[in-house]
C-alpha positions in Angstrom: -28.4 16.5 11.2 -25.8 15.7 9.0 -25.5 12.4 7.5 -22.2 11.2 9.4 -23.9 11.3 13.3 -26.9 10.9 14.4 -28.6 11.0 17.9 -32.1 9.8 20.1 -33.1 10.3 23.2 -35.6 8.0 24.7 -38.0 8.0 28.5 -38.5 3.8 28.0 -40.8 1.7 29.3 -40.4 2.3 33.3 -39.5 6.0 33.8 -42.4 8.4 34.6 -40.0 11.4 32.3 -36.8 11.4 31.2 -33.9 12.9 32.8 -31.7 12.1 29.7 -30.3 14.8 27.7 -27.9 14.9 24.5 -26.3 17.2 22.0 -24.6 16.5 18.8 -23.7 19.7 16.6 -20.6 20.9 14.1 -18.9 24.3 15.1 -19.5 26.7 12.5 -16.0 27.9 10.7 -14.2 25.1 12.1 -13.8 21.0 11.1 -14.9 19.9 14.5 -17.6 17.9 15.7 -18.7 17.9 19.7 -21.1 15.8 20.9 -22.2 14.8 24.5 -24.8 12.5 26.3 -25.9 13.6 29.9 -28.0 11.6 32.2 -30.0 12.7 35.5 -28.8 11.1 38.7 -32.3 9.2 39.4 -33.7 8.5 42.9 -33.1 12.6 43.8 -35.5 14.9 42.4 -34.1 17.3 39.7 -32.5 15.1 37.4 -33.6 16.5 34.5 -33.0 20.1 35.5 -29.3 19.3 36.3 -28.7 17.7 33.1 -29.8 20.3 31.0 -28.1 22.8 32.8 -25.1 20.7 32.2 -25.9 20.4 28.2 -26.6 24.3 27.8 -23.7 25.3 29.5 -21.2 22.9 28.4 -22.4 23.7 24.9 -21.8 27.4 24.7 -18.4 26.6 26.5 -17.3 24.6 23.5 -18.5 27.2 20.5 -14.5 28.0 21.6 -12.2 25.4 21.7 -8.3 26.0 22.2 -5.3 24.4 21.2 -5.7 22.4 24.3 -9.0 20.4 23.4 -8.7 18.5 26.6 -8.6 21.0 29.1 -11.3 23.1 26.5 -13.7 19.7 27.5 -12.4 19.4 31.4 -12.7 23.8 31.7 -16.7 23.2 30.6 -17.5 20.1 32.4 -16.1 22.1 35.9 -18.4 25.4 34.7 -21.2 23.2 34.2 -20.3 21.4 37.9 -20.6 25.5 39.4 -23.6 25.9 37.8 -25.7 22.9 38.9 -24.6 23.8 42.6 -25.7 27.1 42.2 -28.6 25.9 40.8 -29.1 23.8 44.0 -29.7 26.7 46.6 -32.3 28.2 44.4 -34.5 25.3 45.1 -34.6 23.1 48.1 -36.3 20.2 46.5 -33.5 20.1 44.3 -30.5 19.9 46.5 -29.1 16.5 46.0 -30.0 17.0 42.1 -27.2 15.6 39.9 -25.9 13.8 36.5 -23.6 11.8 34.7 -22.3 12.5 30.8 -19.5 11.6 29.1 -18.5 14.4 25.9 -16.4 14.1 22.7 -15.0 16.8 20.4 -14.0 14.8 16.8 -11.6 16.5 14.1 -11.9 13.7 10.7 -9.2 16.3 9.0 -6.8 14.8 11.7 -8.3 11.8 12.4 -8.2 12.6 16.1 -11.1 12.4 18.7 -10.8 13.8 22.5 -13.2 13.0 25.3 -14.4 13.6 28.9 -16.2 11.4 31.0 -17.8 11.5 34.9 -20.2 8.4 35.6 -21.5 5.7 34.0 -22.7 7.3 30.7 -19.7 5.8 27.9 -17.8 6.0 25.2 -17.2 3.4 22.3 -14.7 2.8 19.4 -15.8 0.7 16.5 -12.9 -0.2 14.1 -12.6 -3.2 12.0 -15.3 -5.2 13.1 -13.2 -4.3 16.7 -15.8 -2.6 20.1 -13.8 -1.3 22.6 -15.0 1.1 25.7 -13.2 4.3 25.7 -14.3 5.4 28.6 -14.3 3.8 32.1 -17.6 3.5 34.7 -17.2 5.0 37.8 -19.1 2.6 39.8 -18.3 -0.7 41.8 -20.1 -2.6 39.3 -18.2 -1.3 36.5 -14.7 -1.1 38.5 -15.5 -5.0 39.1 -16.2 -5.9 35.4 -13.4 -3.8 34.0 -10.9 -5.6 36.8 -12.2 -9.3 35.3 -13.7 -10.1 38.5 -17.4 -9.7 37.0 -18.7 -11.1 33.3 -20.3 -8.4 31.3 -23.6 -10.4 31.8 -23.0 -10.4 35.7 -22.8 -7.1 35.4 -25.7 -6.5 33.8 -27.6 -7.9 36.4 -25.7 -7.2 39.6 -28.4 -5.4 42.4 -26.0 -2.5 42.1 -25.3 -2.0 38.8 -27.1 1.9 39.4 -24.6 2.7 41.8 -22.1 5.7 41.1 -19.1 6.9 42.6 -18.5 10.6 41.2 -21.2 12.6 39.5 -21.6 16.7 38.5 -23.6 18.2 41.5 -21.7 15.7 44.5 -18.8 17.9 44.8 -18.6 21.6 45.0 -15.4 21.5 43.0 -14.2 19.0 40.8 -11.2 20.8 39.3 -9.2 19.0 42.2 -8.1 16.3 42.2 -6.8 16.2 38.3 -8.4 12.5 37.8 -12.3 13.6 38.5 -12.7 13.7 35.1 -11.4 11.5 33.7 -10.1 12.4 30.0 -8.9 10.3 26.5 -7.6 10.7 23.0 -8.2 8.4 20.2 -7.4 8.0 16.9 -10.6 8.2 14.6 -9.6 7.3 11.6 -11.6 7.2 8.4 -14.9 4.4 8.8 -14.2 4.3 12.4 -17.6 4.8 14.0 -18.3 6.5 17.8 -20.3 5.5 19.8 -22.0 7.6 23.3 -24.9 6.0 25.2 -26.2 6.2 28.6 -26.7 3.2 30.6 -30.4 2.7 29.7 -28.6 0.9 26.6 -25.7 -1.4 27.8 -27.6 -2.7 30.8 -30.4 -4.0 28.4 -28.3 -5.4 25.7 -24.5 -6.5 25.2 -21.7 -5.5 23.9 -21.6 -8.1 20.7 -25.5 -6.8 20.0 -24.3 -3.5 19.9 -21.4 -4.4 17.4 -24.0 -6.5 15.7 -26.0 -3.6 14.8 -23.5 -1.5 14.2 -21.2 -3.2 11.7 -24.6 -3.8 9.4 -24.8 -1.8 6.3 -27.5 0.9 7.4 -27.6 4.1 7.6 -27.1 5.9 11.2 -30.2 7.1 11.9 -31.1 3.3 11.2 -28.9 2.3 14.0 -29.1 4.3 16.4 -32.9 3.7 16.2 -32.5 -0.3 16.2 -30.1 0.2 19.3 -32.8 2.3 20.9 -35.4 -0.2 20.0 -33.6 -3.2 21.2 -33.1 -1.7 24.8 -36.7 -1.1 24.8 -38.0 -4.5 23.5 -35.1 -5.9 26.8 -37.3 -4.2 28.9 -36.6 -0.3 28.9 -35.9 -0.2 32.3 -34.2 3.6 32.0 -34.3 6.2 29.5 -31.9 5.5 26.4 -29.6 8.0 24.8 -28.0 6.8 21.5 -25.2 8.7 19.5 -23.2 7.3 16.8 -21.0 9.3 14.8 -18.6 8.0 11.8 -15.4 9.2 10.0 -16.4 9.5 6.7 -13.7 11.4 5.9 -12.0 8.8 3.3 -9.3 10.0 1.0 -10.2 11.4 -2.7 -9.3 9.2 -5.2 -7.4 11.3 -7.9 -8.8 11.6 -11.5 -6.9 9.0 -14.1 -4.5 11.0 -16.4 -6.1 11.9 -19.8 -3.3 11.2 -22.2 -2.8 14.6 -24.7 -0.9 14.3 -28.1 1.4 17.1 -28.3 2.2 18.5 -31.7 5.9 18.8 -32.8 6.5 22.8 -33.0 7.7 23.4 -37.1 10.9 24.9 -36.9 12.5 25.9 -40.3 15.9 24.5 -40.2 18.7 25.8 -43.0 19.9 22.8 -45.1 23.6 23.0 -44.8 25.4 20.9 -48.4 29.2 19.9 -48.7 29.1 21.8 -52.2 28.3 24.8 -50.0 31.4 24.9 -47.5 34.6 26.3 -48.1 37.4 22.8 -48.2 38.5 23.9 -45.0 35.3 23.9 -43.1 34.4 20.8 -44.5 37.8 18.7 -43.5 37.4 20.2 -40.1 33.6 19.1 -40.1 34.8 15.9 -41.0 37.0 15.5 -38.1 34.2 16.6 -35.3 32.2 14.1 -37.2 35.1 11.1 -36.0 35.3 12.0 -32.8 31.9 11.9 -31.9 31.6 8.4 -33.7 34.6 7.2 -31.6 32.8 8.5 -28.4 29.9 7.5 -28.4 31.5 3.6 -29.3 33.1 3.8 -26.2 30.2 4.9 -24.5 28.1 2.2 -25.4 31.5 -0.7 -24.8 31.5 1.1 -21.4 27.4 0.2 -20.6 27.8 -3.1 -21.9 30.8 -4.0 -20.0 29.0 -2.8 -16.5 25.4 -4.6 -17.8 27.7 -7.6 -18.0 28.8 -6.9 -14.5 25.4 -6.5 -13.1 24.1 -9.5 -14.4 27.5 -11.7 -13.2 27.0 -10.9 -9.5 23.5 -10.3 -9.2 22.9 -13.8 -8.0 25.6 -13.0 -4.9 25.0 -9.9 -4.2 23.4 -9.3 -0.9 21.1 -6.4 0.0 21.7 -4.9 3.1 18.3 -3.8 4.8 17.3 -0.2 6.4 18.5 -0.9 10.0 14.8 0.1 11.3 13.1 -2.1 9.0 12.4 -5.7 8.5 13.2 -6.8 5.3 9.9 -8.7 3.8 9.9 -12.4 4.0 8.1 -15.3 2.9 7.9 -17.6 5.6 6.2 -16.0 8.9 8.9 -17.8 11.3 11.8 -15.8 9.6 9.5 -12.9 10.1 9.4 -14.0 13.8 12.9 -14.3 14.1 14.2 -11.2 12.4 11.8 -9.4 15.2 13.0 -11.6 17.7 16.7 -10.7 17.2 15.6 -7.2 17.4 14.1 -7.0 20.5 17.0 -8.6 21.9 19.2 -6.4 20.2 20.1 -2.4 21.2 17.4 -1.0 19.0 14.8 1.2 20.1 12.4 1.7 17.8 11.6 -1.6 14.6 9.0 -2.2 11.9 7.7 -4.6 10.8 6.7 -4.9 6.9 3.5 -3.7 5.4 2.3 -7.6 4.3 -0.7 -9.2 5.0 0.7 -12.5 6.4 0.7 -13.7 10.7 3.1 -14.6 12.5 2.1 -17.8 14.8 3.5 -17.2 18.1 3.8 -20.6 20.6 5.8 -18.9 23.2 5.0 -15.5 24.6 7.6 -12.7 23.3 9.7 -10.9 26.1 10.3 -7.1 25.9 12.4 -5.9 28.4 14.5 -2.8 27.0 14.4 0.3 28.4 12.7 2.1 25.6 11.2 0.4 22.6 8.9 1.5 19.6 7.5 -0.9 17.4 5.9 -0.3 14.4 3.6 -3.0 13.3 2.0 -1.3 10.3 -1.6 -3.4 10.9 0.7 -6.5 11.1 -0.8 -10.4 13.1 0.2 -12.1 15.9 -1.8 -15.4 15.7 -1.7 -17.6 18.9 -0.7 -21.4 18.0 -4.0 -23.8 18.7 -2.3 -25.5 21.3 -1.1 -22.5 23.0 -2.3 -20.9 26.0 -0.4 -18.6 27.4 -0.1 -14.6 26.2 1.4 -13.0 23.0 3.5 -10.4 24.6 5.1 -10.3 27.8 6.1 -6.6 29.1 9.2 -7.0 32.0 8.8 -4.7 34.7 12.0 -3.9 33.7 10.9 -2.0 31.1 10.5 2.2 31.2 9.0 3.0 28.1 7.6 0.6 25.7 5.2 1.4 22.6 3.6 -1.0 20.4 1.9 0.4 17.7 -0.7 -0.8 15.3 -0.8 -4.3 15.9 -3.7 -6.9 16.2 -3.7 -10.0 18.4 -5.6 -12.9 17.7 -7.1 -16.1 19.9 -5.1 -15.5 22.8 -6.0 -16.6 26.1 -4.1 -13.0 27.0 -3.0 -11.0 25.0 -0.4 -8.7 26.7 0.9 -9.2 30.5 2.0 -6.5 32.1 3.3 -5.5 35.5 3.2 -1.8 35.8 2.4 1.4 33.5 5.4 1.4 31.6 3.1 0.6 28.0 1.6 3.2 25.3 -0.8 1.3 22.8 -1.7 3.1 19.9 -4.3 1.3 17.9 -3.9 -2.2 18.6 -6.3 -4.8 18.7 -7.2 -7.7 20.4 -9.4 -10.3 18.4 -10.9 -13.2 20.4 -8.5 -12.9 23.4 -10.2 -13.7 26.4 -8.1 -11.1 28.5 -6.1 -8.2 26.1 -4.5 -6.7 29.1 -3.6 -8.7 32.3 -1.9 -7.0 35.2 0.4 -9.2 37.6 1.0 -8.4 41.0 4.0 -9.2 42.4 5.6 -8.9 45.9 9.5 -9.7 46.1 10.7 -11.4 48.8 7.3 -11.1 50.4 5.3 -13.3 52.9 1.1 -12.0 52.7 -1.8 -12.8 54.1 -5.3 -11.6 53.6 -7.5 -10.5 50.7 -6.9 -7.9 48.3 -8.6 -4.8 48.7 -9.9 -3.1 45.6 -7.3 0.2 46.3 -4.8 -2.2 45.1 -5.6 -2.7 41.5 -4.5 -0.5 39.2 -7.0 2.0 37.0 -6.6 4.5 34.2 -8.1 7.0 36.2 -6.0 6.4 38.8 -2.4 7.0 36.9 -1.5 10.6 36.8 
């Protein structure tokens, strides 16, 4: 394999065989990388069988991609879904036979990766010391710890942790509805990493392990093997599938300039004396001779007299910034302010400067526009010690709001929201306890009862 992504499949230390499957490969003639881990439904009999049809099929479907990578990923996964039914009336023993996977296509030239998931099987982002889970698991478990309800180490060892809602080989056609499979795009930008594992990994070790291991300076292959090797050494209750895959693609640096002495080209020039002119040409000569002397002195009176200006009022002149971007400041609270006014403002769309310096926040910040970009070119929003409440507060109010490369740090949550009026496009979220709370609100509303599950809000269930 090629240096940049690496992949291992493993039984473990309980499993008579293993029903795990994988595939990791370039497409020849193009920039793209695809890669998939699949992983037999276990308790029926045909496990295995099902995920390998699933891996040979979904392979050759993708030696193709269109312009559409999405629906190239969804159009394989639903072939691969005929195939494994078909597959079921062949053999009666294998008739409930099924499987999970969750498959990527990466392009490093655009920095771009796309993915499609079904089951518990997942997807990670590494960036900037930064794990976040792609991909969402479609189980009860998984629906309880991605709703906060459940700790990642309750869910670990919840009774039904093995239990899956939607799988290739439970429905006859999974083209309908739209949200079966559920689908992604990411940015993968350059020392970004991937990673694709089935769940014989993340219910023996933990998220923070996993980022342990793979923000150490190894090579893949070395990772992925210490990730396999850990799961195993928790117990190996499963078989363990392990791809990591990293954007290498990091931009040439250009040569220095080699400095080259060029040699003045000797030109014979004719040497032109008084003695040699006629009287006439020579008073004339002497004329053209004043009048450039007398230009070029009030040329040069001219540049003083404006240098003089320049330096006079430079001290009260006042710069007037681009109206979309914040003018760099010293102190963060100006910063604060200038961004403050903005949101308040008519503007749609901000940025904020390309400095290194946060901005401590002590009160949450209230967007409520209809449409808002903001640009925060890798800029920090740093919660106050004493404060406790979130960075970002998104009104329901709000139709269309996009924050975009931002990082929040130390907040108890980091952005509360009400409904799916917010795009993120690579933001992160450093030590907050909650990034993303949803509030539910009923106006003018008297309730009783518990809240069902149908009432929280997933990805997979906005169309």
């Amino acid at each position: 394999m090629a240096e940049y992504f690496y992949g291992i499949t493993d039984k473990g230390k309980r499993r008579e065989k293993n029903e795990d499957t994988f595939f990791a490969r370039e497409i020849p003639g193009t920039q793209l990388l695809i890669a998939g881990v699949i992983d037999g439904v276990g308790g029926y009999q045909g496990g295995d069988i099902a995920a390998e049809i699933a891996r040979s099929v979904i392979m050759k479907s993708l030696e193709t991609i269109s312009g559409d990578v999405i629906e190239s990923l969804r159009q394989a996964i639903i072939l691969a879904n005929e195939k494994i039914n078909e597959a079921k009336k062949e053999e009666d023993a294998n008739e409930q036979m099924a499987c999970v996977l969750t498959c990527m296509v990466a392009d490093k030239k655009t920095n771009t990766c796309w993915y499609a998931h079904v089951g518990d099987t997942r997807i990670y982002l590494l960036r900037d010391h930064s794990l976040v889970k792609l991909s969402n698991d479609h189980s009860v478990v998984g629906f309880l710890e991605e709703s906060g309800r459940l700790s990642e180490e309750e869910a670990m060892r919840h009774p039904r942790r093995n239990e899956i809602n939607k799988a290739l080989g439970f429905e006859k056609d999974i083209s309908s509805p739209e949200d079966f499979i559920e689908t992604g795009e990411s940015p993968f930008l350059p020392g970004d990493q991937l990673l694709l594992c089935s769940d014989g990994l993340t219910d023996m070790i933990n998220s923070a392990y996993i980022m342990q291991v793979l923000t150490a300076e190894k090579e893949i292959a070395s990772k992925v093997q210490a990730l396999v090797n850990a799961a195993n050494e928790a117990g190996g209750n499963d078989n363990i599938t392990v791809i990591v895959i990293q954007n290498d693609n990091w931009p040439k640096q250009k040569d220095e300039p080699v400095a080259i002495e060029r040699k003045k080209a000797e030109t014979s020039t004719p040497v032109i004396t008084n003695e040699s002119l006629p009287k006439t040409k020579l008073n004339q000569a002497k004329k053209k001779n004043r009048r450039l002397i007398a230009f070029m002195v009030i040329v040069f009176i001219g540049l003083g007299a404006v240098s003089l200006t320049g330096a006079f009022q430079i001290n009260k002149k006042t710069v007037t910034p681009d109206p979309d971007t914040l003018t760099i400041e010293k102190k963060p609270n100006e910063r604060l302010t200038h961004l403050v006014a903005r949101v308040n403002d008519s503007s749609k769309a901000y940025s904020l400067p390309r400095d290194k310096a946060a901005m401590l926040l002590n009160a949450p910040l209230t967007i409520s526009k209809d449409s808002f970009y903001l640009s925060g070119n890798g800029a920090e929003f740093v919660a106050d010690s004493l404060y406790k409440g979130p960075a970002f507060i998104i009104d329901p109010a709000a139709k269309n709001i996009v924050l975009d490369s931002i990082a929040f740090q130390n907040f108890d949550v980091g952005l509360m929201v009400q409904k799916n009026n917010i795009t993120l496009k690579r933001v992160r979220f450093i030590n907050c306890r909650i990034p993303i709370q949803y509030t539910v609100a009923f106006k003018d509303s008297v309730i009783s009862g518990k809240f069902k599950d149908s009432i929280f809000i997933t990805r997979s269930k906005i169309k």
